[in-house]
C-alpha positions in Angstrom: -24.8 -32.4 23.2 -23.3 -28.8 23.6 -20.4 -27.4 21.6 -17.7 -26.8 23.8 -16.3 -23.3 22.4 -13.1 -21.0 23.2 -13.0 -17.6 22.4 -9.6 -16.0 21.7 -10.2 -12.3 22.0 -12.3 -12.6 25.1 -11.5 -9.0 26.7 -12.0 -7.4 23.7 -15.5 -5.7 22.8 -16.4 -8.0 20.0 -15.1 -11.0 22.0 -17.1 -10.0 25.3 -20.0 -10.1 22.9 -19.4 -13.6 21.5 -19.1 -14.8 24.6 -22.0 -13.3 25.6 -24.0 -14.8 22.6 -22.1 -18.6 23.0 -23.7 -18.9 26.9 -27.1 -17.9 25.9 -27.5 -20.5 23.1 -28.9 -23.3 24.3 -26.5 -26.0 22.1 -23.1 -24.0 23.2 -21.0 -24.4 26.1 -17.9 -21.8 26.7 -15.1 -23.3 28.1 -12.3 -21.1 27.3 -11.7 -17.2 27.9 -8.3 -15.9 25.9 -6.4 -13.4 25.5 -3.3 -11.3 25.1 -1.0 -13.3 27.0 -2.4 -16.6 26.9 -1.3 -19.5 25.0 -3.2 -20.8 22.3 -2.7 -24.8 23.2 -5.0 -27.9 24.1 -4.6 -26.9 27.9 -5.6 -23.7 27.5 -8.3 -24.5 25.0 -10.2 -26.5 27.7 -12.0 -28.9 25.7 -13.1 -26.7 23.3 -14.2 -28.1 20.3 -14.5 -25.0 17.9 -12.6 -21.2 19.0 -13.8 -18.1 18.0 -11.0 -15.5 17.3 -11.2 -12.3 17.3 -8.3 -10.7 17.9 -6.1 -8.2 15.6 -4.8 -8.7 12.5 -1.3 -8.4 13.2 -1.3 -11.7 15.2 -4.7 -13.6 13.7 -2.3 -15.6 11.5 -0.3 -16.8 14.2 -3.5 -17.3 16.7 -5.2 -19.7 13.8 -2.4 -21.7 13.1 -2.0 -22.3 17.0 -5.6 -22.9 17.6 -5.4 -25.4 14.4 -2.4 -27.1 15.9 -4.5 -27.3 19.0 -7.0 -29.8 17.3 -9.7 -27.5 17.1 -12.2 -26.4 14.4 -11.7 -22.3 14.2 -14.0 -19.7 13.2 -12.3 -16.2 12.6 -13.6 -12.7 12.3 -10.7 -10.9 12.4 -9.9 -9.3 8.7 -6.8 -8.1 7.2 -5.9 -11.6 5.1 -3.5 -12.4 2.5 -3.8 -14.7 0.0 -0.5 -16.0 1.5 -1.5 -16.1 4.9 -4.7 -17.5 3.4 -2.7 -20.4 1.7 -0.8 -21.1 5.1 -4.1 -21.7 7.3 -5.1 -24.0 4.3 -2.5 -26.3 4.0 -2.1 -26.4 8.0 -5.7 -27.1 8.3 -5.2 -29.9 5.4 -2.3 -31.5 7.7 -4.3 -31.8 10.8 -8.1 -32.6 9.7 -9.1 -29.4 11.1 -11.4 -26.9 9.4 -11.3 -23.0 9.9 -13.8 -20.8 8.7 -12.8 -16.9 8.2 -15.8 -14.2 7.3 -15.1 -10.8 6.2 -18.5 -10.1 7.9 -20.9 -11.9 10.0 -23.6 -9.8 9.6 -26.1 -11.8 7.1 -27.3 -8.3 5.7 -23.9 -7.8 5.0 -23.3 -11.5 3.1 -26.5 -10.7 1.1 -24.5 -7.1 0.4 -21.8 -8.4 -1.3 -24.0 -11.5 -3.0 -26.0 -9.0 -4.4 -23.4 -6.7 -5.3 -22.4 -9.4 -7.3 -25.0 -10.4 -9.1 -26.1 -6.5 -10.0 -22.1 -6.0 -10.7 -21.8 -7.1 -15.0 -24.8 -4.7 -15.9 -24.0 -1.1 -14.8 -21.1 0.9 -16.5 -20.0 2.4 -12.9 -19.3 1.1 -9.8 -17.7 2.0 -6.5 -17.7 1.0 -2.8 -18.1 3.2 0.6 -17.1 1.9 3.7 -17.8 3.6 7.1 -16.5 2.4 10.6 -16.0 3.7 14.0 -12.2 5.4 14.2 -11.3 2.4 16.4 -11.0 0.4 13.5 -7.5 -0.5 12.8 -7.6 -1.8 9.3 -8.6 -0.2 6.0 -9.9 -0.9 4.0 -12.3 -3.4 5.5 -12.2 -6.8 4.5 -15.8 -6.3 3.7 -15.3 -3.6 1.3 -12.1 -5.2 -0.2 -13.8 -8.6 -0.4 -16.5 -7.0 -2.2 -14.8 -5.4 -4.5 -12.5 -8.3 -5.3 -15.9 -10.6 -5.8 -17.4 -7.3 -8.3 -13.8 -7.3 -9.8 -14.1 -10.9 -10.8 -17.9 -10.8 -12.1 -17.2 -7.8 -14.1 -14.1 -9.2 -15.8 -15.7 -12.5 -16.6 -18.6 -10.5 -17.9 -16.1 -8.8 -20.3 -17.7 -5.6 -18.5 -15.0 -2.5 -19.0 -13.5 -0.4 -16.0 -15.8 1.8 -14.2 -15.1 5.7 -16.7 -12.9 8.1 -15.0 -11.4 10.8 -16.3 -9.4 11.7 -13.1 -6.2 12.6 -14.5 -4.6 14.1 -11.3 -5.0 13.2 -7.8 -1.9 13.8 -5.6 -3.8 13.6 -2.0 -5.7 10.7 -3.3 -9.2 11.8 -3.1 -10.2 8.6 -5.5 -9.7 6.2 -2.5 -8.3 2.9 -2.8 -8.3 0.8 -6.2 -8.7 -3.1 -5.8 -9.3 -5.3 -8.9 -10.3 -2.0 -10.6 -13.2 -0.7 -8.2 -12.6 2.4 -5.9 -13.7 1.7 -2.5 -13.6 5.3 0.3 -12.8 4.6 3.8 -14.8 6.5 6.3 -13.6 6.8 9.7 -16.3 8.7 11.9 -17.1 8.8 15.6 -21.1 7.7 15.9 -20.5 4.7 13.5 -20.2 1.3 13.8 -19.9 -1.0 10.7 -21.8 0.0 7.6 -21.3 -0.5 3.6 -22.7 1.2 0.4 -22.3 0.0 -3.5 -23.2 2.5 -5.9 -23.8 1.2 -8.9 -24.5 3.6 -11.9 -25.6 3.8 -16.0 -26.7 6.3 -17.9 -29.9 7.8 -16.6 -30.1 5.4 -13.6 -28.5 4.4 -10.3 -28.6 1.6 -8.0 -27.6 2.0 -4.4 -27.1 -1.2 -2.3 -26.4 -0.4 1.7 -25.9 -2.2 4.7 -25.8 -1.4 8.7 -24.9 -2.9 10.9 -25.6 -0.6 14.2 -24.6 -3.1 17.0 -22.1 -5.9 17.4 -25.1 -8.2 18.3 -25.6 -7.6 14.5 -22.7 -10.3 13.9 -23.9 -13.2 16.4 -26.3 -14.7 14.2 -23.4 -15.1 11.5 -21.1 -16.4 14.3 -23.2 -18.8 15.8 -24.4 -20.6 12.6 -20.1 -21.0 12.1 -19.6 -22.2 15.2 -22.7 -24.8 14.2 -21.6 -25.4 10.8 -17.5 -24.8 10.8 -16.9 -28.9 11.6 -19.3 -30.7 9.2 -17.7 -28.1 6.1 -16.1 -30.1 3.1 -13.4 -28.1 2.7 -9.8 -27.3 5.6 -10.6 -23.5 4.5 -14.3 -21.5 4.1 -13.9 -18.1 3.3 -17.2 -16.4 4.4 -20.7 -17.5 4.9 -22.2 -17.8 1.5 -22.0 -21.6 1.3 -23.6 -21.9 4.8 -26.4 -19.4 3.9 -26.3 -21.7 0.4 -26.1 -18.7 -1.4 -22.2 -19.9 -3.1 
């Protein structure tokens, strides 16, 4: 049997490409175009049994609430989360039996990225993140970058691993970039790009440089059809990336 699936964000270009992907998987059925201006409710929704949003971040929170109110399993790609808004989706998932899935990055290269970043993380004295988009992009920095350096953060400091040296003793135009759980992450904003990462990690005498590209938007489908697949059967109301389905956790 098909999954019926909705896409919120359908006139946008990653949404025209999810849509695109969803009617030429054999086990998918689309059922719902949406966008600004439509409402997010079981009428709309058509059926749908999981929706796909990809939208903005300025209204994702209130698009995933709806969508769980709805009924419907949800698979998000839009970035820009708080732990707050985070907390919200979770308990409002809890209430209804619904599950939502949100992904920094669909892109597998770009799971394995910050899995790997991860692991490498406790054993160099130096690390710091790049991250380089299209100037489109709304958002920086990305919530791949900041998830990756949250998930370094966290295996450095259980590690006991000190923060990265740096002298840097003044920097009024902020040419050190951004600073989340102690790891400096650049944003890159240049026409030609699409969506690509770099972790540079460094020790005495050696250097280890972990990079991925993604050079399409097909580059996500994979990651957002094995959601779509796997979003309903997850154990938890609230999945934060796709380690666990690539059983990488």
């Amino acid at each position: 049997m098909s999954i019926k699936v909705a896409v919120a964000g359908a006139a946008g270009r990653m949404g025209r490409t999810v849509c695109g992907a969803v009617e030429a998987a054999a086990d998918m059925e689309l059922v719902a175009r949406l966008d600004v201006g439509d409402t997010l409710d079981a009428a709309s929704l058509n059926g749908a049994q999981v929706a796909v949003e990809f939208t903005v971040p300025s209204v994702t929170e209130a698009n995933v609430l709806a969508l769980v109110e709805a009924g419907v399993d949800v698979v998000v790609g839009t970035t820009g989360w708080t732990e707050e808004a985070l907390g919200r989706v979770r308990k409002a998932a809890a209430a209804t039996g619904a599950h939502v899935l949100i992904a920094p990055n669909f892109a597998l290269s770009a799971v394995l990225l910050m899995a790997f970043a991860e692991k490498a993380a406790p054993y160099f004295e130096s690390v710091e993140v790049i991250e380089l988009h299209h100037p489109n992009k709304v958002d920086a920095p990305s919530g791949t970058a900041a998830t990756t350096a949250r998930r370094i953060g966290a295996a450095r400091t259980a590690a006991g691993v000190a923060a990265s040296p740096d002298a840097t003793e003044s920097d009024p135009l902020g040419a050190r970039g951004a600073t989340i759980d102690g790891v400096h992450i650049h944003g890159i904003r240049l026409r030609g790009l699409n969506a690509h990462e770099e972790v540079l990690l460094g020790n005495p005498g050696e250097q280890l440089s972990i990079r991925q590209d993604s050079f399409d938007r097909e580059s996500f489908m994979p990651g957002v059809l094995l959601a779509v697949r796997k979003v309903g059967g997850l154990a938890e109301p609230l999945t934060y990336g796709l380690d666990s389905l690539l059983g990488i956790a």
